[in-house]
C-alpha positions in Angstrom: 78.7 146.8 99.0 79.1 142.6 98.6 79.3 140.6 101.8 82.0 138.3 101.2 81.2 134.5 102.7 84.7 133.2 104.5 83.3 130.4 106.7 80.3 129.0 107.3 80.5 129.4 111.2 81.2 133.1 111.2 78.1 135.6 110.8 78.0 138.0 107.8 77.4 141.1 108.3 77.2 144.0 105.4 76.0 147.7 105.5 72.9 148.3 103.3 73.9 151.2 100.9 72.1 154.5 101.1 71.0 153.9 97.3 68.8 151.3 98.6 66.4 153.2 100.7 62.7 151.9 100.1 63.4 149.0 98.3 62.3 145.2 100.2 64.4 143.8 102.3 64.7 140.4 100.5 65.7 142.3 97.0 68.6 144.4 99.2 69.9 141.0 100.9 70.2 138.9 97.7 72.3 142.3 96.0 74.3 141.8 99.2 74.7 138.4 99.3 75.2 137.4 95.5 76.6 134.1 96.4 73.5 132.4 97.8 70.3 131.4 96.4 67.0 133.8 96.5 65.3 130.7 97.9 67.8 130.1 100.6 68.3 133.8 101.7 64.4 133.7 102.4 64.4 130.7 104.2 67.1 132.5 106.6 64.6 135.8 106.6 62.0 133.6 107.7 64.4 131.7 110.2 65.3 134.9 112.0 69.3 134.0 110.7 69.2 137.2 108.4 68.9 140.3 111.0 68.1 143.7 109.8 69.9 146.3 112.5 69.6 143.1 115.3 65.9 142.4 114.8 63.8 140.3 112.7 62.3 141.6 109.7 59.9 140.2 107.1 60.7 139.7 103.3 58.4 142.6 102.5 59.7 144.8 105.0 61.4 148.6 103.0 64.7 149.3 104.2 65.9 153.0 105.2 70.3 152.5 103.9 72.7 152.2 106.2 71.3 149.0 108.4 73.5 146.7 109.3 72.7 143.5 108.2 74.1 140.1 110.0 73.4 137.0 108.2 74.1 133.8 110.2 75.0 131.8 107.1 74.4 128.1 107.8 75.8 125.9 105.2 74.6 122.6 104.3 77.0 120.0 103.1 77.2 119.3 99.5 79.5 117.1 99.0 79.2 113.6 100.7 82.4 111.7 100.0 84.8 110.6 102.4 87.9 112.5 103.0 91.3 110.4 102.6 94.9 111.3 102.9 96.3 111.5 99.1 99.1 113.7 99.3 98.4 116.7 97.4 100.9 118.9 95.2 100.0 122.3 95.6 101.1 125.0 93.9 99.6 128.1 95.2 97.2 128.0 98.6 95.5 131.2 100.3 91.7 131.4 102.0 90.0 131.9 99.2 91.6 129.0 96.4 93.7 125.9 96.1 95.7 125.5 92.7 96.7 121.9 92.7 99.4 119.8 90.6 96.7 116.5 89.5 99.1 113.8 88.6 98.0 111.5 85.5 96.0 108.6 86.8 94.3 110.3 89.7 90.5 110.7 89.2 89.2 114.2 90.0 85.4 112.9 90.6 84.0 109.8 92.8 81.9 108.2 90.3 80.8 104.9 88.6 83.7 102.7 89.1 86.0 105.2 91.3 84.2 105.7 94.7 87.4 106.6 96.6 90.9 107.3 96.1 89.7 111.2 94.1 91.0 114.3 94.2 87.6 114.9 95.9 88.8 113.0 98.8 91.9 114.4 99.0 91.0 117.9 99.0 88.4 117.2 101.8 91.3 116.1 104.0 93.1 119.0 103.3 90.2 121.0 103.8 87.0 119.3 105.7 85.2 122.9 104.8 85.2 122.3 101.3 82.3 119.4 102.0 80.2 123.3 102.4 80.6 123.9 98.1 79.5 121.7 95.2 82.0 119.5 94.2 84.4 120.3 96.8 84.9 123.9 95.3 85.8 122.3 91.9 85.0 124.7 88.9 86.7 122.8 85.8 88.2 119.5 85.6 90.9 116.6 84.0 91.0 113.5 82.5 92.0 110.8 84.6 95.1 110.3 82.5 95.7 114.3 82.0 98.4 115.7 84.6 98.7 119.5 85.7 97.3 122.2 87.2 93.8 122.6 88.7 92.2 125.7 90.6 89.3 124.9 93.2 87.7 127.4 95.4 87.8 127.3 99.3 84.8 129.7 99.4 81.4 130.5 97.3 82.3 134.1 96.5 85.4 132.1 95.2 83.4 129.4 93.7 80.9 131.8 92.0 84.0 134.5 90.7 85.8 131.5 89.2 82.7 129.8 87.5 81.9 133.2 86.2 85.5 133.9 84.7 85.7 130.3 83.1 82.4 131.3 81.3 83.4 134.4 79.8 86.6 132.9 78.8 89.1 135.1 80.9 91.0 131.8 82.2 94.2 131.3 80.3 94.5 127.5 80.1 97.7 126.1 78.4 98.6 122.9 77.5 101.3 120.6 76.1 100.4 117.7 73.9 102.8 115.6 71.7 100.8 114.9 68.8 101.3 111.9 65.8 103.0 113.7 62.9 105.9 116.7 62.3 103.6 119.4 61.8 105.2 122.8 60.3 102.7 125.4 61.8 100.6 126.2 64.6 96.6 127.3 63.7 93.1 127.3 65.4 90.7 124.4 65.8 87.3 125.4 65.4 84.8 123.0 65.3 82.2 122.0 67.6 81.7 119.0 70.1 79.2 116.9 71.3 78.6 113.5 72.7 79.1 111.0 69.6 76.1 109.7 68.6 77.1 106.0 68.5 79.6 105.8 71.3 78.5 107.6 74.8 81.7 107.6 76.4 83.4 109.6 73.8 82.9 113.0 72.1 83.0 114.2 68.6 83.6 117.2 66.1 79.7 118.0 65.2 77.8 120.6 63.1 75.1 120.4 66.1 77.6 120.5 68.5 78.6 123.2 71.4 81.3 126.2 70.5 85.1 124.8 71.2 88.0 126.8 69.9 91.6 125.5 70.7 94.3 127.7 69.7 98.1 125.7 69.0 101.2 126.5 68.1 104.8 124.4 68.0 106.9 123.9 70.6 109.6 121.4 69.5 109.3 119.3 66.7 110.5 115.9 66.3 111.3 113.5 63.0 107.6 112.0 63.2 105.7 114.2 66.1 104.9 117.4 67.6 104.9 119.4 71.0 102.4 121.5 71.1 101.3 124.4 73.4 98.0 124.7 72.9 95.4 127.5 74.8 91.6 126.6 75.2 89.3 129.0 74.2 86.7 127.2 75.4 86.6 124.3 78.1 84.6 121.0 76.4 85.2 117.8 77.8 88.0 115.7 75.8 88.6 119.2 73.7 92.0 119.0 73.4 91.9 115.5 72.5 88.9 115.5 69.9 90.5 118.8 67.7 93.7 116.6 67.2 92.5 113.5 66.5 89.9 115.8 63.9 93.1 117.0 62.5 94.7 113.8 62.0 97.0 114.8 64.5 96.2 112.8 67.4 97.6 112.6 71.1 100.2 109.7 71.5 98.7 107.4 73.5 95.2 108.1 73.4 93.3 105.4 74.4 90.1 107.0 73.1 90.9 108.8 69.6 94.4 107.7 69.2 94.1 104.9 67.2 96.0 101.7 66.5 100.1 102.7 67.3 102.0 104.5 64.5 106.1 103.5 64.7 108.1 105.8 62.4 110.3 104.0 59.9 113.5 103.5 61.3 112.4 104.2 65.0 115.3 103.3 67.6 114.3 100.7 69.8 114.1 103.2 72.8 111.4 105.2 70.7 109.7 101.8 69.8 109.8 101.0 73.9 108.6 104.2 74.9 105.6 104.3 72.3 104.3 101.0 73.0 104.9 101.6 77.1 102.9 105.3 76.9 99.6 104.0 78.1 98.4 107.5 78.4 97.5 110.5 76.5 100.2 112.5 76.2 98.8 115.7 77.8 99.8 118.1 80.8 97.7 121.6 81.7 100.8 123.1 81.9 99.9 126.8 83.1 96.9 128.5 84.8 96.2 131.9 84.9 93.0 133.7 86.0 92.4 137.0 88.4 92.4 136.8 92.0 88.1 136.1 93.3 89.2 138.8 95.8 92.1 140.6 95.2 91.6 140.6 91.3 95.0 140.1 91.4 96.5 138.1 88.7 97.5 134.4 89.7 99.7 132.3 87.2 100.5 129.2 88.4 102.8 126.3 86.1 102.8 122.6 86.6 106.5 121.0 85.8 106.5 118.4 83.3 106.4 115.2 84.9 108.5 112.5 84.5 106.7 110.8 81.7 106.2 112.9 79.8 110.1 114.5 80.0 111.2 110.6 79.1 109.2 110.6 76.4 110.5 113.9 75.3 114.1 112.9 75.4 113.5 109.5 73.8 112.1 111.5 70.8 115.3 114.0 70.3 117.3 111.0 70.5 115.1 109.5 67.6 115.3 112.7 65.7 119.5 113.0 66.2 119.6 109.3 65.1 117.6 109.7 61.9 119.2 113.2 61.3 122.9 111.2 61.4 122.0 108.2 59.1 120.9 110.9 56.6 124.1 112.3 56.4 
């Protein structure tokens, strides 16, 4: 069986499987204990904090099956920022994860520039415990200026199943975008990304770059633009973003690939307003689905449009209504 971590004050405790008879004590403990390091679990061998059947027992030492094994799991803290209270929108909450509504503007990272004021922080006040997991349990991330959903994990059995399921690409991960231009069909993105060789901050389509497939299709079109529900594939930083703009099709109010502002002819001065006011991409991670690190239940979680986003929605029917009727 798998010992499964819950809180770093409570011993562990797992039953060594009959299979196992023979075999070192420090090989069995790591198959029981997949969420912690070889080093670390024989660092708590050696500190008498991993017990085989109550006693001490050397890395070396062959096991019969059926010991119990108690492993008083003492958890450094790996996370060292502050916690504050930043109200937190949260979708979905049990022991094990956290699935979290970001809103655009809040940074998910402290960092260069944004020491406080993170969704880092805030999840530390909801949870001190999370201060136990790298990055406060955070296993994929948003842009600053990117709203929706988020999962983090409150444990490292949580941490690890999550990590592992983004990595073999079993987390559905939708999006909506309203993209430059009235496309006419959905299709697939696939070209790599990398770092942009001139320009650090920004990432680029790349022959040497890393695998990144976004999958899009349309959700409403508009006179001069596109909503889009698009799926990643893969999880690159800026991906979204980068396949647009590579299409020509980039995110209104990109402030990184978005280019100088585009006003379609005859644009009503609300559209006009709205354009030159959306200082923000115009991207929300709309739904999150992934199994259970447990239960292997499946968990979908959706993110309401905010507010932004809807005005900028309704500004750009109106446009389309008003263009449609001085046609006629």
């Amino acid at each position: 069986m798998t010992a499964s971590p819950t809180s770093p004050a409570t011993p562990l405790q797992a039953t060594v499987p009959d299979e196992a008879a023979g075999r070192r004590f420090d090989a069995v403990l790591a198959d029981l204990f997949p969420d912690f390091s070889r080093s670390k679990l024989a660092g708590w061998i050696k500190s008498g904090d991993a017990r085989l059947d109550g006693r001490e027992a050397r890395p070396r030492d062959p096991v019969r099956g059926g010991e119990k094994v108690t492993l008083n799991a003492v958890l450094e803290v790996q996370t060292h920022s502050q916690p504050e209270d930043i109200a937190l929108d949260v979708l979905y909450e049990d022991e094990h994860v956290i699935v979290v509504n970001k809103p655009a503007g809040l940074v998910v990272h402290p960092g260069a520039g944004n020491p406080a004021g993170t969704l880092v922080n805030a999840l530390l006040h909801h949870d001190p415990s999370l201060n136990t997991l790298p990055r406060a349990g955070i296993v994929h991330r948003l842009d600053k200026d990117t709203s929706g959903v988020m999962v983090v994990a409150r444990t490292l059995q949580a941490h690890t199943a999550l990590i592992d399921q983004l990595s073999s690409r079993e987390v559905h991960r939708q999006y909506l975008a309203v993209v430059v231009g009235s496309l006419v069909s959905g299709g697939t993105a696939n070209a790599p990304i990398d770092r942009h060789p001139r320009d650090r901050i920004r990432m680029a389509v790349r022959e040497d770059g890393r695998d990144a497939v976004t999958h899009y299709r349309l959700r409403e079109r508009f006179r001069a633009h596109t909503l889009l529900e698009c799926r990643l594939e893969t999880g690159r930083t800026h991906q979204i973003r980068v396949h647009m703009a590579h299409l020509k099709h980039p995110i209104v109010g990109d402030p990184l690939y978005g280019g100088p502002l585009k006003l379609p002819r005859g644009a009503t001065e609300a559209l006009i307003e709205t354009l030159r006011g959306f200082r923000r991409q115009a991207l929300h991670a709309e739904t999150l689905e992934f199994a259970h690190p447990v239960t292997g239940e499946p968990v979908r979680c959706t993110a309401p449009v905010p507010e932004d986003l809807q005005h900028l929605l309704r500004v750009l029917r109106d446009d389309s209504v008003a263009a449609a009727e001085r046609e006629r």
